[in-house]
N, C-alpha and C positions, 0 to 999 in steps of 0.2 A: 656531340653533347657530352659524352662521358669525357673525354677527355677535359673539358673544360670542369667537370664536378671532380675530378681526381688535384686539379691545379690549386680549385678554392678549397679543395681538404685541404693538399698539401700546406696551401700558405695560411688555413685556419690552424691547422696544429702548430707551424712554426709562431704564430702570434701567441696560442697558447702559450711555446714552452718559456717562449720572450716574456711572457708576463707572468709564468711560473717564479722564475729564477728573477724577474726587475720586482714582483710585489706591486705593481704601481696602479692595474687596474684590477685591484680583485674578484669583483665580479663581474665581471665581463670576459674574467678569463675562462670560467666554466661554461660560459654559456657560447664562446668560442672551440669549445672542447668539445661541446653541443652539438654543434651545427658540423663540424668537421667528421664527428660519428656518423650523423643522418648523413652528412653527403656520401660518404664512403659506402654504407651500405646501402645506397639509392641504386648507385652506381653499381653494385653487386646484385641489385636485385634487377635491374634494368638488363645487366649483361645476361643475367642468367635467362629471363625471359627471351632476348634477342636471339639466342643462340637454341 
């Protein structure tokens, strides 16, 4: 399961930077920026409980 929340980070900040630098969907870029934060730190918060 982590591994799967680190991949949809990954490819939510890549959408991010994509719509930083194209302009094309502006809000929707923050809220991609969002959700790419909450996963990242699920997954840190999930890892640190596990271990």
């Amino acid at each position: 399961m982590r591994s799967i929340l680190y991949l949809l980070a990954v490819i939510l900040i890549i959408g991010w930077l994509l719509g930083v630098f194209v302009y094309s969907l502006k809000g929707l870029i923050h809220i991609l920026l969002v959700l790419a934060i909450i996963s990242i730190l699920l997954g840190l918060i999930r890892r640190g409980v596990d271990n």
